[in-house]
N, C-alpha and C positions, 0 to 999 in steps of 0.2 A: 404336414399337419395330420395329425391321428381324424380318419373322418369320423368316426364313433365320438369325438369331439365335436365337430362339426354338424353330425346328427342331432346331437341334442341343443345346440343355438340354434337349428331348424326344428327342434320339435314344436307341436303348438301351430303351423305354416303348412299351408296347402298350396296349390296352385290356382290362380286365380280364372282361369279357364273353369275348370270341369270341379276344382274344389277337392282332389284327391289328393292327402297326404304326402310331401314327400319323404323319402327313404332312407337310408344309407346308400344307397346305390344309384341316385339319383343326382348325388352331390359328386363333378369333379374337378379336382384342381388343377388347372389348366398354368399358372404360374402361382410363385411363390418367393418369393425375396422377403428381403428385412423392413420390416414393415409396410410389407404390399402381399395379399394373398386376390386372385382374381381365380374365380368360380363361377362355372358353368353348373346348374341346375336344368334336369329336363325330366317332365314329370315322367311318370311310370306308365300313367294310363292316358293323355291324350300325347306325347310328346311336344308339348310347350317345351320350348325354350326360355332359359331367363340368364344371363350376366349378372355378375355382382363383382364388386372389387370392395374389397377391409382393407381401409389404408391405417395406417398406424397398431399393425398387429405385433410390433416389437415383443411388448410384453401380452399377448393377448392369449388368452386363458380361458375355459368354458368350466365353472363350478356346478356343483350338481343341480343346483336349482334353477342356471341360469338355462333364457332362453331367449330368444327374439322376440320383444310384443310388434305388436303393428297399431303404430300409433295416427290420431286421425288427420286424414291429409286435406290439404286445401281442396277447392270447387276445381275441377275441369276448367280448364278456358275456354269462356265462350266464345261465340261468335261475335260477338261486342268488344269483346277483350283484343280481339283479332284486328279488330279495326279501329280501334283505339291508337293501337300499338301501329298498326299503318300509319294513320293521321300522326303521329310522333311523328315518325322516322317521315314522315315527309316532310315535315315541316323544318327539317334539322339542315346546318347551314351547307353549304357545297364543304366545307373545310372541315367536318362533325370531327374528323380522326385528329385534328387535333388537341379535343379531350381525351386519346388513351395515352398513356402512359406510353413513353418510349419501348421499358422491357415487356410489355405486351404487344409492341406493333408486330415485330418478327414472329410469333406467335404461330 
């Protein structure tokens, strides 16, 4: 993939560290198949690292206007959320794995 493509679906994206820009040189393509591109970002000035994987980039295209927004994300999980979710799964019967799906047990 042309990263000057690339570039510009990241323009508008900083890093969520230190808040500086990322680059073209910043962005790299670590693999690439048909419709799977996985990228490695690492900022310029604090070296964060970040992952990212585009699944269904078959046909995928960067027109001039386009760009990434960042849209708004749910609450953190709390620490209530944390024990919520304990008090679940304790409560779940000795046998719980017999709701998953067979083709997700091998998993």
């Amino acid at each position: 993939m042309d990263k000057s493509k690339l570039k510009k679906l990241f323009s508008g994206l900083c890093c969520s560290v230190c808040r500086h820009d990322f680059d073209e040189d910043a962005i790299f393509v670590k693999r690439e198949e048909k419709n799977l591109l996985v990228l490695q970002i690492v900022c310029p000035e604090c070296g964060k690292s970040f992952g990212l994987a585009l699944l269904g980039t078959g046909s995928f295209s960067v027109k001039e206007d386009d760009e990434l927004v960042i849209q708004d994300c749910p609450e953190p999980i709390s620490y209530d959320d944390v024990l919520n979710a304990h008090q679940f799964i304790d409560k779940l019967e000795k046998d719980w794995t017999k709701y998953i799906p067979d083709e997700l047990k091998n998993i």
